[in-house]
C-alpha positions in Angstrom: 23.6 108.9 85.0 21.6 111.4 83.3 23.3 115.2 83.0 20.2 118.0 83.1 20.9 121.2 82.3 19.9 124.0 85.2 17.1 126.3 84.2 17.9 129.6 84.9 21.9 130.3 85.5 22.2 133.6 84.4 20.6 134.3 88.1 23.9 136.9 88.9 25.7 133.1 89.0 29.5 133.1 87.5 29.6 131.7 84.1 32.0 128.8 86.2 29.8 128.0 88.3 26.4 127.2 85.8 28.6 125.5 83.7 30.1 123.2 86.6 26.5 123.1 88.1 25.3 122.1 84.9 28.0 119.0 84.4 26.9 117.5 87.7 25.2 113.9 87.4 21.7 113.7 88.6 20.0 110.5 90.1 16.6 109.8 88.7 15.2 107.0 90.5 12.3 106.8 87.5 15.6 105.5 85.1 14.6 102.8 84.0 17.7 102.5 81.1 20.2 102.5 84.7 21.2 99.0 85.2 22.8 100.2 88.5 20.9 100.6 91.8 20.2 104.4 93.3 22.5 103.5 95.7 25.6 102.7 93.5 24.8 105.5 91.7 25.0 107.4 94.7 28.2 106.8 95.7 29.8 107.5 92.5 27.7 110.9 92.4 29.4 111.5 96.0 33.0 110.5 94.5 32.3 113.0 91.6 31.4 115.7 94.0 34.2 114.6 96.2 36.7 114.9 93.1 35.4 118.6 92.0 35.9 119.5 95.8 39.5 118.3 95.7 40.1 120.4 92.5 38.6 123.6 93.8 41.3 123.0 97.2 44.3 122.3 94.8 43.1 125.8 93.2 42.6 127.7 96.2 45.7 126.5 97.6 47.8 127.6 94.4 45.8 130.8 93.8 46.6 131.6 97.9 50.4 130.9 96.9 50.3 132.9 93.8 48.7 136.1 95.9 51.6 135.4 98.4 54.0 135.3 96.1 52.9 138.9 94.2 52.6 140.8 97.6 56.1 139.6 98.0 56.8 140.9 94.8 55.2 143.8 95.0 57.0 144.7 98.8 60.4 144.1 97.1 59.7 146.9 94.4 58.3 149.4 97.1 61.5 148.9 99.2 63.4 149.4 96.2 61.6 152.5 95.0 61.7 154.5 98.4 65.2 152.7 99.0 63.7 151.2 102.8 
């Protein structure tokens, strides 16, 4: 699989984001160096994409704990600072 770079990411796009959009696998079904069909290629492109997706749930779910865990933080100090 061929990697192309995206034309254009400094469209108000996070610096994350071009450089994760610009690691994705493309098909080109003119390869003619791929000894794998466009199918098979496919799939592994959906199993990449299926991977990052599972990443950025594993992150969201730790940076929801982390947010948890400061406003829990930051409700102990305020009870201790007006003594409620």
């Amino acid at each position: 699989m061929d990697v192309d770079p995206l034309p254009g990411t400094s469209s108000g796009m996070s610096m994350s984001t071009a450089l994760v959009l610009q690691t994705l696998p493309k098909i080109d079904e003119n390869d003619v160096m791929s000894k794998k069909p466009p199918k098979e290629r496919t799939l592994e492109l959906l199993d990449f994409l299926e991977s990052q997706v599972e990443k950025l749930r594993r992150g969201a779910s730790q940076l929801e704990e982390d947010k948890d865990a400061l406003l829990s933080t930051l409700d102990s100090v305020r009870k201790r600072r007006f003594n409620i």
